[in-house]
PDB file of N, CA, C, O and CB in Angstrom:
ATOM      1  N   UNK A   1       4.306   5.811  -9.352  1.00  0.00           N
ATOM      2  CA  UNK A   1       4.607   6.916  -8.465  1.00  0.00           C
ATOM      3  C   UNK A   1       5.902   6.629  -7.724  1.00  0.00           C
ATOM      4  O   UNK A   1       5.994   5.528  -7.182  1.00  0.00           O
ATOM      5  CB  UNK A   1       3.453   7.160  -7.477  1.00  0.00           C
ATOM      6  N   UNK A   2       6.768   7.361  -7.646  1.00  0.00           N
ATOM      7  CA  UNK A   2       7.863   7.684  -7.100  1.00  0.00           C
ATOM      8  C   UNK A   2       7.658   7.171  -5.261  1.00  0.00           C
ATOM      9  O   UNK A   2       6.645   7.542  -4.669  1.00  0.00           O
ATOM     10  CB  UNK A   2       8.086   9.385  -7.495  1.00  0.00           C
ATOM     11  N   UNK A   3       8.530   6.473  -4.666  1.00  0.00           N
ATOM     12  CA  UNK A   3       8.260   5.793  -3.327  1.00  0.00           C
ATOM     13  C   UNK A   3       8.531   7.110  -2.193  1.00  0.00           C
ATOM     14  O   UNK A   3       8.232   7.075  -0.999  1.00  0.00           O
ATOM     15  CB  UNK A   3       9.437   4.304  -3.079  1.00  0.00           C
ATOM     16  N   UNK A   4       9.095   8.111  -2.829  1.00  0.00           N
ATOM     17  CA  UNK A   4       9.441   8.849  -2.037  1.00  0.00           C
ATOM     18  C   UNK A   4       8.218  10.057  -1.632  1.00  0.00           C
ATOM     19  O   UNK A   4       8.094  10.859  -0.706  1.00  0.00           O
ATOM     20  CB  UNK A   4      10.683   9.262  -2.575  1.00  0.00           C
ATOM     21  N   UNK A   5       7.538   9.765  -2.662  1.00  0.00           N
ATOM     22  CA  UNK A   5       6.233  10.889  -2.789  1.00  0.00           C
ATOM     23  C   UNK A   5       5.002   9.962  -2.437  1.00  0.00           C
ATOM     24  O   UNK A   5       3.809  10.233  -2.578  1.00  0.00           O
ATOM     25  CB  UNK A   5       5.997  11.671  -4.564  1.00  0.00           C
ATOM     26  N   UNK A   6       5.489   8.973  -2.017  1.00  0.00           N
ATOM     27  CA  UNK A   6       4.543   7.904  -1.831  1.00  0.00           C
ATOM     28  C   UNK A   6       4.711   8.244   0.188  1.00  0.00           C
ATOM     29  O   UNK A   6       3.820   8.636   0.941  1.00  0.00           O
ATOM     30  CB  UNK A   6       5.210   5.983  -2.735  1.00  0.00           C
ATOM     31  N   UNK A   7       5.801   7.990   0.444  1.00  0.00           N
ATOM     32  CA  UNK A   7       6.174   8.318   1.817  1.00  0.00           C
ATOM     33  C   UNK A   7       6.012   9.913   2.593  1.00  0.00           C
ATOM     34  O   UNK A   7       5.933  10.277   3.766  1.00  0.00           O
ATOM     35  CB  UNK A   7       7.601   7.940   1.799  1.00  0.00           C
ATOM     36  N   UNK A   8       6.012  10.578   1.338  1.00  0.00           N
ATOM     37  CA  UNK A   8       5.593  12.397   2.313  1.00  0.00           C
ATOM     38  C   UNK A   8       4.292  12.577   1.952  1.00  0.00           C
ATOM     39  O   UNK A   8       3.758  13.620   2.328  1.00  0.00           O
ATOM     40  CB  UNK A   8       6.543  14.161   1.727  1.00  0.00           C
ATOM     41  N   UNK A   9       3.561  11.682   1.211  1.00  0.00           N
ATOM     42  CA  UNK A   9       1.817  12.067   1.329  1.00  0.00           C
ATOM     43  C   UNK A   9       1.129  11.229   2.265  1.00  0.00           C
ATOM     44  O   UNK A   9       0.017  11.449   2.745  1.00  0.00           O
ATOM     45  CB  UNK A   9       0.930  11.835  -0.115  1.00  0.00           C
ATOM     46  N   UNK A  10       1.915  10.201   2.498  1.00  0.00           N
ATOM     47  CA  UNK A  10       1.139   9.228   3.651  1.00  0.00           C
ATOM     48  C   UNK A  10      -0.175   9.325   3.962  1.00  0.00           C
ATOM     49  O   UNK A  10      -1.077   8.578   3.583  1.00  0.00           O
ATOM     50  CB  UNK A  10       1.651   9.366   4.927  1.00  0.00           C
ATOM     51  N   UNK A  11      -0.232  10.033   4.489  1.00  0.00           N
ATOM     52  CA  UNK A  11      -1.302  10.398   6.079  1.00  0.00           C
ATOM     53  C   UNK A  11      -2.722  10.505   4.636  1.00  0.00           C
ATOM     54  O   UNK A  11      -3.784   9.906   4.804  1.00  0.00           O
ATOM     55  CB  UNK A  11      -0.735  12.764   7.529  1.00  0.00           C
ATOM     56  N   UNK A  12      -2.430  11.424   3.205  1.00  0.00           N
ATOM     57  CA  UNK A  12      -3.487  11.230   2.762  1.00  0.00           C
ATOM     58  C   UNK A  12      -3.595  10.441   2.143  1.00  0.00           C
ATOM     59  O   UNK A  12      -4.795  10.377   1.878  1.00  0.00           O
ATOM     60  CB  UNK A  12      -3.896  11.901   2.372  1.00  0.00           C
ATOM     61  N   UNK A  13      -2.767   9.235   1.373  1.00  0.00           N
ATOM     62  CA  UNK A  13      -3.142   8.284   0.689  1.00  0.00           C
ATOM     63  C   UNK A  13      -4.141   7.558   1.876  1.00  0.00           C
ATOM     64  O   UNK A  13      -5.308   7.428   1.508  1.00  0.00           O
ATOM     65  CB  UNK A  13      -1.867   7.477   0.053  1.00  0.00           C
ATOM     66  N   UNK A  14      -3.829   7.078   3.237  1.00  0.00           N
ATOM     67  CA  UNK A  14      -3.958   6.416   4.343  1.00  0.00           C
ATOM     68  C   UNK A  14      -5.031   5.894   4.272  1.00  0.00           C
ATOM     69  O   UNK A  14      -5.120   4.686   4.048  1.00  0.00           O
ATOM     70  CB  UNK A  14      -3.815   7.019   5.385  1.00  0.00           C
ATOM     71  N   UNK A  15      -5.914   6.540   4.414  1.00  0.00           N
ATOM     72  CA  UNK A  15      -7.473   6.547   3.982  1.00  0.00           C
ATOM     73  C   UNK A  15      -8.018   6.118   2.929  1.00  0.00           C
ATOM     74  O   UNK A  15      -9.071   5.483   2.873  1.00  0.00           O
ATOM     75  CB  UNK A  15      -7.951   7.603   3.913  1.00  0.00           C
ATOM     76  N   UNK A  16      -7.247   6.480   1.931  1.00  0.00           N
ATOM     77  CA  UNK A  16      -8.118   5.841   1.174  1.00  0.00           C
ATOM     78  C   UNK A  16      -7.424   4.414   0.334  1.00  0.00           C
ATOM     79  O   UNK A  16      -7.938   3.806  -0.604  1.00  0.00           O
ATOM     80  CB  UNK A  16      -8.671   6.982   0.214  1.00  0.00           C
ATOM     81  N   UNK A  17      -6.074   4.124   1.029  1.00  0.00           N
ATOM     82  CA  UNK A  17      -5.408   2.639   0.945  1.00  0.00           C
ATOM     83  C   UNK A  17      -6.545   1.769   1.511  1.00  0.00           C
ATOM     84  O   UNK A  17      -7.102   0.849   0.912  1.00  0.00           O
ATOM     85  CB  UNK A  17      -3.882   2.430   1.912  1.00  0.00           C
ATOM     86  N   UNK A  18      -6.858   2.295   3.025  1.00  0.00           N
ATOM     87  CA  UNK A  18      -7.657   1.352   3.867  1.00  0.00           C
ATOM     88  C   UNK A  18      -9.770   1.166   3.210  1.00  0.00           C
ATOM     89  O   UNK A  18     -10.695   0.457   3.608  1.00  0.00           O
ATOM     90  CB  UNK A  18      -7.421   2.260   5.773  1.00  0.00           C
ATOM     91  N   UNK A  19      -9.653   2.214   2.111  1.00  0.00           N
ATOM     92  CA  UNK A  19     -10.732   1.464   1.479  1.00  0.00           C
ATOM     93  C   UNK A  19     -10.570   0.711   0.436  1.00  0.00           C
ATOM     94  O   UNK A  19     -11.383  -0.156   0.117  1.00  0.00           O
ATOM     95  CB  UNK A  19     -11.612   2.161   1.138  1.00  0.00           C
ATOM     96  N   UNK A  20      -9.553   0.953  -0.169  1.00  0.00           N
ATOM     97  CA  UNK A  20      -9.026  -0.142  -1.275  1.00  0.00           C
ATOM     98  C   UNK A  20      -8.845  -2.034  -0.704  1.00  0.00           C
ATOM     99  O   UNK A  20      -9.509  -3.034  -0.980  1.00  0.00           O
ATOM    100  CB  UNK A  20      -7.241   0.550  -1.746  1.00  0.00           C
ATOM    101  N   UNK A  21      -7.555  -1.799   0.225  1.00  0.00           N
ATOM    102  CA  UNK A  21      -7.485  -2.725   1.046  1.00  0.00           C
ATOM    103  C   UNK A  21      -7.732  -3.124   2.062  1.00  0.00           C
ATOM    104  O   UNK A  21      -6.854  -3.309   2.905  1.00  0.00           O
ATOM    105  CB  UNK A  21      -6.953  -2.876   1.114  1.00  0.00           C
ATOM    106  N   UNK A  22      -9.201  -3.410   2.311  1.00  0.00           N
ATOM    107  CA  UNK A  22      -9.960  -3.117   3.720  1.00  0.00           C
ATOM    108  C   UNK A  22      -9.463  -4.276   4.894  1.00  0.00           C
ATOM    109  O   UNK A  22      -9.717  -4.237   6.098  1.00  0.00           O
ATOM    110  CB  UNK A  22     -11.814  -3.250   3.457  1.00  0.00           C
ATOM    111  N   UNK A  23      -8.718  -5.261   4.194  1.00  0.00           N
ATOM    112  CA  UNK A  23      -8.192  -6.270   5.286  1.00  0.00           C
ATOM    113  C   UNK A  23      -6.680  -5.509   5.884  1.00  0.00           C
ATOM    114  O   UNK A  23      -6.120  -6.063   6.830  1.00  0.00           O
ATOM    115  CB  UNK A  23      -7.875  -8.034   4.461  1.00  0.00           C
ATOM    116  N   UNK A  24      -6.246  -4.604   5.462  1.00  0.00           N
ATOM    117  CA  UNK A  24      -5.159  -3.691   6.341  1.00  0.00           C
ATOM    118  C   UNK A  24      -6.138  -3.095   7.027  1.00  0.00           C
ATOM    119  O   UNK A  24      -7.178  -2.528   6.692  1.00  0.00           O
ATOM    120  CB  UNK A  24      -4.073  -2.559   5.572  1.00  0.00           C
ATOM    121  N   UNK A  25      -5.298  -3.467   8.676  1.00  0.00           N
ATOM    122  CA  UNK A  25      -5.270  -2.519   9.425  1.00  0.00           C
ATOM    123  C   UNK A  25      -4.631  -1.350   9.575  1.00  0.00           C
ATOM    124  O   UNK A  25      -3.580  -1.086   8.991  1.00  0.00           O
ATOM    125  CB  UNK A  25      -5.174  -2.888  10.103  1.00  0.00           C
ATOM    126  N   UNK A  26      -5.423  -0.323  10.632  1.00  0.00           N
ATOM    127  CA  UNK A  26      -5.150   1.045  10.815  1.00  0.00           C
ATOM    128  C   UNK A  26      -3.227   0.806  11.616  1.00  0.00           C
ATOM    129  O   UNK A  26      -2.281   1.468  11.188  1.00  0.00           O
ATOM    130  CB  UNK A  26      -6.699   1.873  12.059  1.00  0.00           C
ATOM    131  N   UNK A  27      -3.051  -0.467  13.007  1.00  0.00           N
ATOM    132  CA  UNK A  27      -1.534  -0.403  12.594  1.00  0.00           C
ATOM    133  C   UNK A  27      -0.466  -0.774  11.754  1.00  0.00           C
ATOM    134  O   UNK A  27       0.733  -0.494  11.737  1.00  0.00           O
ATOM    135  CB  UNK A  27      -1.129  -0.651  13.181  1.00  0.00           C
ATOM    136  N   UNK A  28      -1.498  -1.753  10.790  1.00  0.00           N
ATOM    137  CA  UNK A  28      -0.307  -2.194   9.590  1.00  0.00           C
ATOM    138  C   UNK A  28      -0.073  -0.798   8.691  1.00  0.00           C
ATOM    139  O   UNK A  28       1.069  -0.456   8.386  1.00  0.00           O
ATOM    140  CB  UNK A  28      -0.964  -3.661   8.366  1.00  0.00           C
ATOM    141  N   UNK A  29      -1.025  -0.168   8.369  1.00  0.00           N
ATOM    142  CA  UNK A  29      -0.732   0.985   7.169  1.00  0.00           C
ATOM    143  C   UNK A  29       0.039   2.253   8.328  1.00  0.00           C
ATOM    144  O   UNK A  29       0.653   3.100   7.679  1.00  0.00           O
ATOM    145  CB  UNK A  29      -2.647   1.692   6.162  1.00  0.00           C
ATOM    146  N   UNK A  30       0.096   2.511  10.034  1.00  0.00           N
ATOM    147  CA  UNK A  30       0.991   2.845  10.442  1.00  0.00           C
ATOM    148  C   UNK A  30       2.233   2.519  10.592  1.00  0.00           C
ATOM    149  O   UNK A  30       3.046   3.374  10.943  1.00  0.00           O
ATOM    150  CB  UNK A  30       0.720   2.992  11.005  1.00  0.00           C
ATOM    151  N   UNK A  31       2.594   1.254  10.357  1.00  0.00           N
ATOM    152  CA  UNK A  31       3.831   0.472  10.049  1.00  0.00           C
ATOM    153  C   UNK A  31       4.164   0.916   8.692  1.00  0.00           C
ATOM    154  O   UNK A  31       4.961   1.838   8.522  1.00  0.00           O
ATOM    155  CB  UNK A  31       3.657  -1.129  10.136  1.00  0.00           C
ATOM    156  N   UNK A  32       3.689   0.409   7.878  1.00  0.00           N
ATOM    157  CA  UNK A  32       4.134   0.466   6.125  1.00  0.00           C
ATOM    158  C   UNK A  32       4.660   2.575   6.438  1.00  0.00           C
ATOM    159  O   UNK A  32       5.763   3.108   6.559  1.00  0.00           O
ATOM    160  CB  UNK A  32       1.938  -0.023   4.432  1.00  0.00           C
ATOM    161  N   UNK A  33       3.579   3.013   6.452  1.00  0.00           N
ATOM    162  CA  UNK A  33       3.929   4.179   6.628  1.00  0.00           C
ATOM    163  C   UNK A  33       4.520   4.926   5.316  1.00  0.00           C
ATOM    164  O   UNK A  33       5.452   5.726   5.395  1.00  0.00           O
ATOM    165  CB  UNK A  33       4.777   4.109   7.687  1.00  0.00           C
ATOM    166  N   UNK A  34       3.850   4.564   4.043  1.00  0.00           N
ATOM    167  CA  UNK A  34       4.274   5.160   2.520  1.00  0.00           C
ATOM    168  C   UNK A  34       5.104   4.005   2.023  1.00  0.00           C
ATOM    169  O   UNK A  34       5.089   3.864   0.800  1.00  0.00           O
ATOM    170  CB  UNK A  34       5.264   6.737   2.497  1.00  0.00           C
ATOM    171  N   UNK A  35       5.816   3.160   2.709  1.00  0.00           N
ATOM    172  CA  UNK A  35       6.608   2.426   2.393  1.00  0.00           C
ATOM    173  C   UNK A  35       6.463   1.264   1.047  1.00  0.00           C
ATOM    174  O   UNK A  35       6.257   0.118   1.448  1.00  0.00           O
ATOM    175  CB  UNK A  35       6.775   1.991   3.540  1.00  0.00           C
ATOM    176  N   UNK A  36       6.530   1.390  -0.179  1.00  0.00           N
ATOM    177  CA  UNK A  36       5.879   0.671  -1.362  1.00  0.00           C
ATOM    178  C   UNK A  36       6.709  -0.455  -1.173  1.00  0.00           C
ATOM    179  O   UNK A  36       5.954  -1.194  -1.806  1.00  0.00           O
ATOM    180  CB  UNK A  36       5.916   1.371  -2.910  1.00  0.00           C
ATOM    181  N   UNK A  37       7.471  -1.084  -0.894  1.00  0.00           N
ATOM    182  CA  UNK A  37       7.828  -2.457  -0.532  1.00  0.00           C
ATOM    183  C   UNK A  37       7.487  -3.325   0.659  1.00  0.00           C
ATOM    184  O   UNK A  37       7.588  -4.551   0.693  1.00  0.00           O
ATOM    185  CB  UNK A  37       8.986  -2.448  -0.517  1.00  0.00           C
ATOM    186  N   UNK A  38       6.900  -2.215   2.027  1.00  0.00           N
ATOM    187  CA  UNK A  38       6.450  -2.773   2.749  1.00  0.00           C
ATOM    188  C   UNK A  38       4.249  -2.888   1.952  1.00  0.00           C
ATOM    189  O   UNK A  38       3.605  -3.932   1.838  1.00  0.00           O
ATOM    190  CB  UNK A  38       7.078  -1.893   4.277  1.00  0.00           C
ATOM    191  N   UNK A  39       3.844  -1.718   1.664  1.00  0.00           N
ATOM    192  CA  UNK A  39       2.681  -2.252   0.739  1.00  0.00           C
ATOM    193  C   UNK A  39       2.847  -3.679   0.512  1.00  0.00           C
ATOM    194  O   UNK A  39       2.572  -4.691   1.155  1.00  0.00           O
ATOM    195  CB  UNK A  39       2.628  -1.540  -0.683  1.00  0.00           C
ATOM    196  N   UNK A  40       3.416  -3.418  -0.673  1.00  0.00           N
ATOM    197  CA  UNK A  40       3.629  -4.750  -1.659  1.00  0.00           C
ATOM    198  C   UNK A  40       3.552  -5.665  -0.994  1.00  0.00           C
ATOM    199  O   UNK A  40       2.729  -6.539  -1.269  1.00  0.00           O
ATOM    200  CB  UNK A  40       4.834  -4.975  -2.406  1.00  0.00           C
ATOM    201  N   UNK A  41       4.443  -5.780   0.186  1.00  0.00           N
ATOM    202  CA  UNK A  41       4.650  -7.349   1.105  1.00  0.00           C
ATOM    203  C   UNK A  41       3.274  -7.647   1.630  1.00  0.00           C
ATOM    204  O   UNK A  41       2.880  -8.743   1.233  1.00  0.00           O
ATOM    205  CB  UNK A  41       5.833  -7.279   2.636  1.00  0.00           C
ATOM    206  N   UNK A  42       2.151  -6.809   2.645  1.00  0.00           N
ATOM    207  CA  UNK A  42       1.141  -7.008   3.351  1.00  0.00           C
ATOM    208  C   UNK A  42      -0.194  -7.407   2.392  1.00  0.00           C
ATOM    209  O   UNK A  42      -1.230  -7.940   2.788  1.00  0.00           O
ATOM    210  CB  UNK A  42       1.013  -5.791   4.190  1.00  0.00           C
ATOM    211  N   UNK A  43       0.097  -7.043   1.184  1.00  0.00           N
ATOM    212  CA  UNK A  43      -1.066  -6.955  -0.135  1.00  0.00           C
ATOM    213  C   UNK A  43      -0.440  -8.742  -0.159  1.00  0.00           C
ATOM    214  O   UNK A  43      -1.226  -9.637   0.151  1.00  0.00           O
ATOM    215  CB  UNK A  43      -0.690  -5.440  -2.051  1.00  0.00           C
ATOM    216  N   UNK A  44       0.394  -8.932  -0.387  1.00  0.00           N
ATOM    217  CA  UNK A  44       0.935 -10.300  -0.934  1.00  0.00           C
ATOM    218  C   UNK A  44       0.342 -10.883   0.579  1.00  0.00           C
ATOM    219  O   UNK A  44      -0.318 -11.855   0.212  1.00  0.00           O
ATOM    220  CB  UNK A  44       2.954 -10.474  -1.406  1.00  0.00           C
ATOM    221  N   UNK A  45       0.262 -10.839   1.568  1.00  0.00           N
ATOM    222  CA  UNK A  45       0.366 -11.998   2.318  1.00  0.00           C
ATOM    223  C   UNK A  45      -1.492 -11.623   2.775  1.00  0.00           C
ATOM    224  O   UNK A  45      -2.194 -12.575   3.115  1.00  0.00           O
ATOM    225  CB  UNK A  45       1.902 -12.018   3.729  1.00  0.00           C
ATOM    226  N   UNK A  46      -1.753 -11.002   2.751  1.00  0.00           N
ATOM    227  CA  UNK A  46      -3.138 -10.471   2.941  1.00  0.00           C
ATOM    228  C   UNK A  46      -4.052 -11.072   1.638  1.00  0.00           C
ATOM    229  O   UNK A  46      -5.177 -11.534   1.828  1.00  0.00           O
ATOM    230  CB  UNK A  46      -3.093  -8.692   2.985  1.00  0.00           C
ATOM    231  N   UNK A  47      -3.568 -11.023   0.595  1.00  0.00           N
ATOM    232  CA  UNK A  47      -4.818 -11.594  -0.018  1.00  0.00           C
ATOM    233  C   UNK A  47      -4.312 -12.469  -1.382  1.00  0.00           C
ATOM    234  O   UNK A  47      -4.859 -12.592  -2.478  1.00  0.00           O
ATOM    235  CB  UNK A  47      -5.942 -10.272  -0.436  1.00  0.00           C
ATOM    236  N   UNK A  48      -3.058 -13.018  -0.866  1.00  0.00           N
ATOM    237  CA  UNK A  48      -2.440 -13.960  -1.515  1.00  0.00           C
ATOM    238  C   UNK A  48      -2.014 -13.498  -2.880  1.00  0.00           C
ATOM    239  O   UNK A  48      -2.007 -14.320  -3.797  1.00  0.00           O
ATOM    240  CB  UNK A  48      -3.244 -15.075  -1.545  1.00  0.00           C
ATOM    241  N   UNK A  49      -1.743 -12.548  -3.042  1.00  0.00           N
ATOM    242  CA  UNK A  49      -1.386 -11.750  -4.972  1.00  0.00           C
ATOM    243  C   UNK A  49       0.106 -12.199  -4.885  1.00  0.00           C
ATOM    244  O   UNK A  49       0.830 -12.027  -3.904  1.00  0.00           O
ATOM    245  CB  UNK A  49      -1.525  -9.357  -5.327  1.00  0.00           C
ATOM    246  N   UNK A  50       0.465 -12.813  -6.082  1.00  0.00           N
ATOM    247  CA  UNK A  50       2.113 -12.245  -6.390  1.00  0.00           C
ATOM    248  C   UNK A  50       2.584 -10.958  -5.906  1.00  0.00           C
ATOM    249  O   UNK A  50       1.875 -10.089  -5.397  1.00  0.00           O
ATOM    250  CB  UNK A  50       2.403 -12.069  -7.908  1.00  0.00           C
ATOM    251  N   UNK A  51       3.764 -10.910  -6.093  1.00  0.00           N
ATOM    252  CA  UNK A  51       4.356  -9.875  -5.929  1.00  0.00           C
ATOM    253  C   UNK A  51       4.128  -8.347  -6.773  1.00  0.00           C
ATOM    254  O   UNK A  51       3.804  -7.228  -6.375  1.00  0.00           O
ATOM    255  CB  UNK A  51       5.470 -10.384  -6.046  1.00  0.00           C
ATOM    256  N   UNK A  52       4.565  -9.060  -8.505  1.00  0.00           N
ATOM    257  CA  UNK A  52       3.645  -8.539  -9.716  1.00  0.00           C
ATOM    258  C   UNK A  52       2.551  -8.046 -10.018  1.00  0.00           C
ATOM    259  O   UNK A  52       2.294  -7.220 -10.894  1.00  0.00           O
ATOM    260  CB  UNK A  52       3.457  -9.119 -10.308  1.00  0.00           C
ATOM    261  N   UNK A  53       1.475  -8.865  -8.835  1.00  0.00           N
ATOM    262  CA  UNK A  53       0.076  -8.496  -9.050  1.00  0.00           C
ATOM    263  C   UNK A  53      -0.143  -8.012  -7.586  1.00  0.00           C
ATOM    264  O   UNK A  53      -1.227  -8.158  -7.022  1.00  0.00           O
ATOM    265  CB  UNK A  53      -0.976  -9.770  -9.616  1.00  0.00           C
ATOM    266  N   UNK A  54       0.820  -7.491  -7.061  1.00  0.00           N
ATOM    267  CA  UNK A  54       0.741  -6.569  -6.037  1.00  0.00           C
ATOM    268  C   UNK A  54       1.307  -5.092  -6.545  1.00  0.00           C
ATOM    269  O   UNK A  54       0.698  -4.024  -6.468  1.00  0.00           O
ATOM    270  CB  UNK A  54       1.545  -7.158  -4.809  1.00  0.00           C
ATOM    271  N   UNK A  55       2.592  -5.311  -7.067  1.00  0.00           N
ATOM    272  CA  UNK A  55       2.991  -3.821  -7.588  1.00  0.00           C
ATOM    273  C   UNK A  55       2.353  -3.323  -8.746  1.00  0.00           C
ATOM    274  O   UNK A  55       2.842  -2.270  -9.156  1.00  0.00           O
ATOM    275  CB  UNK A  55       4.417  -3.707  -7.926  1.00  0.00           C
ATOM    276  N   UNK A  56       1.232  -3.857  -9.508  1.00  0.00           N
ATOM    277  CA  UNK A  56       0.711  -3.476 -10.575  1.00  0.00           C
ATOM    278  C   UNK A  56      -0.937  -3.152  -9.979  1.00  0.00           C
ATOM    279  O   UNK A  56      -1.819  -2.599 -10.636  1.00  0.00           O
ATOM    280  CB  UNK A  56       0.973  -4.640 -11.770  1.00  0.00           C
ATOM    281  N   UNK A  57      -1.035  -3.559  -8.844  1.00  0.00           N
ATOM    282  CA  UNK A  57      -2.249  -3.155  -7.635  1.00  0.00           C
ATOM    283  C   UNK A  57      -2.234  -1.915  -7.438  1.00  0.00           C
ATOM    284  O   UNK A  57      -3.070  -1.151  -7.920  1.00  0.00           O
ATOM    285  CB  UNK A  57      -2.119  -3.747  -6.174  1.00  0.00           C
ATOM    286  N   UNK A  58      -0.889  -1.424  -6.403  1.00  0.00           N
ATOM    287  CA  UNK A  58      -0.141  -0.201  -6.178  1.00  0.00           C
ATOM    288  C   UNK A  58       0.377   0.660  -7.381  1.00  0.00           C
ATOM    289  O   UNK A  58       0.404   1.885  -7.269  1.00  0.00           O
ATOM    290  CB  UNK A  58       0.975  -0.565  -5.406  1.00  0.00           C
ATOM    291  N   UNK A  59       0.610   0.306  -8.033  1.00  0.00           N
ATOM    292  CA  UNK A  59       0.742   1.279  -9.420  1.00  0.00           C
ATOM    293  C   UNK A  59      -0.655   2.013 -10.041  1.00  0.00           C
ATOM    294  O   UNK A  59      -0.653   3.150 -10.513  1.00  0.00           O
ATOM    295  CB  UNK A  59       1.332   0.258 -10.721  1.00  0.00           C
ATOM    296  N   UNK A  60      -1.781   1.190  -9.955  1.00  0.00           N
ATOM    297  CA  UNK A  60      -2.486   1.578 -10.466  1.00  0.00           C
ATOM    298  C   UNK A  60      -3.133   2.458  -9.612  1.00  0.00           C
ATOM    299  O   UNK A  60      -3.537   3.515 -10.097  1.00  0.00           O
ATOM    300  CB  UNK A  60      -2.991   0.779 -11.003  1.00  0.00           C
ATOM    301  N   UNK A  61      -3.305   2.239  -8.478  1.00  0.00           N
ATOM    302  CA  UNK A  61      -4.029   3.018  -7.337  1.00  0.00           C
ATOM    303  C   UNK A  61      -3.280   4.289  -6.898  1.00  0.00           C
ATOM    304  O   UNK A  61      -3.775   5.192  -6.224  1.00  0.00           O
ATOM    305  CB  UNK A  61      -4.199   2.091  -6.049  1.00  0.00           C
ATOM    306  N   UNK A  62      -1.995   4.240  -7.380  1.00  0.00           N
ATOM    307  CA  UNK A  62      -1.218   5.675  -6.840  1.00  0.00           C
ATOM    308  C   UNK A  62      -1.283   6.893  -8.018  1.00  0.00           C
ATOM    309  O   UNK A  62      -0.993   8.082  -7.887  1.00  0.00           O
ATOM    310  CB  UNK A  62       0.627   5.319  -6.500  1.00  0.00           C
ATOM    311  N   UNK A  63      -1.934   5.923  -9.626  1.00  0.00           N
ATOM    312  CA  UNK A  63      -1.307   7.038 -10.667  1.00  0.00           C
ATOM    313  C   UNK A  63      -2.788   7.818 -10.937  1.00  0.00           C
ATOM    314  O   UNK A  63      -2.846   8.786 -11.696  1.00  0.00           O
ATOM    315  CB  UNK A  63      -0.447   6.253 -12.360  1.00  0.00           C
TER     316      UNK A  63
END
């Protein structure tokens, strides 16, 4: 998915990011805020994934 369509749906992915990735918080996913490189980074330090096996996390969950 396109980062930009990732950033003007926000508010509804939001919800259901935070059941996917239940160790994000409600202000980290207000920070990231659609942002697929900020994702990527909090998935990586949150539950230790590569980078790779963070954007192939987020790929799969957005398509």
């Amino acid at each position: 998915m396109n980062s930009d369509r990732i950033e003007g749906s926000w508010k509804e992915w939001k919800g259901k990011a935070q059941k996917k990735w239940g160790e994000l918080t409600d202000d980290e996913l207000d920070q990231i805020n659609g942002s697929r490189s900020e994702l990527i980074g909090k998935i990586q330090q949150k539950y230790g994934k590569t980078k790779e096996e963070a954007k192939r996390e987020i790929d799969s969950f957005f398509s």
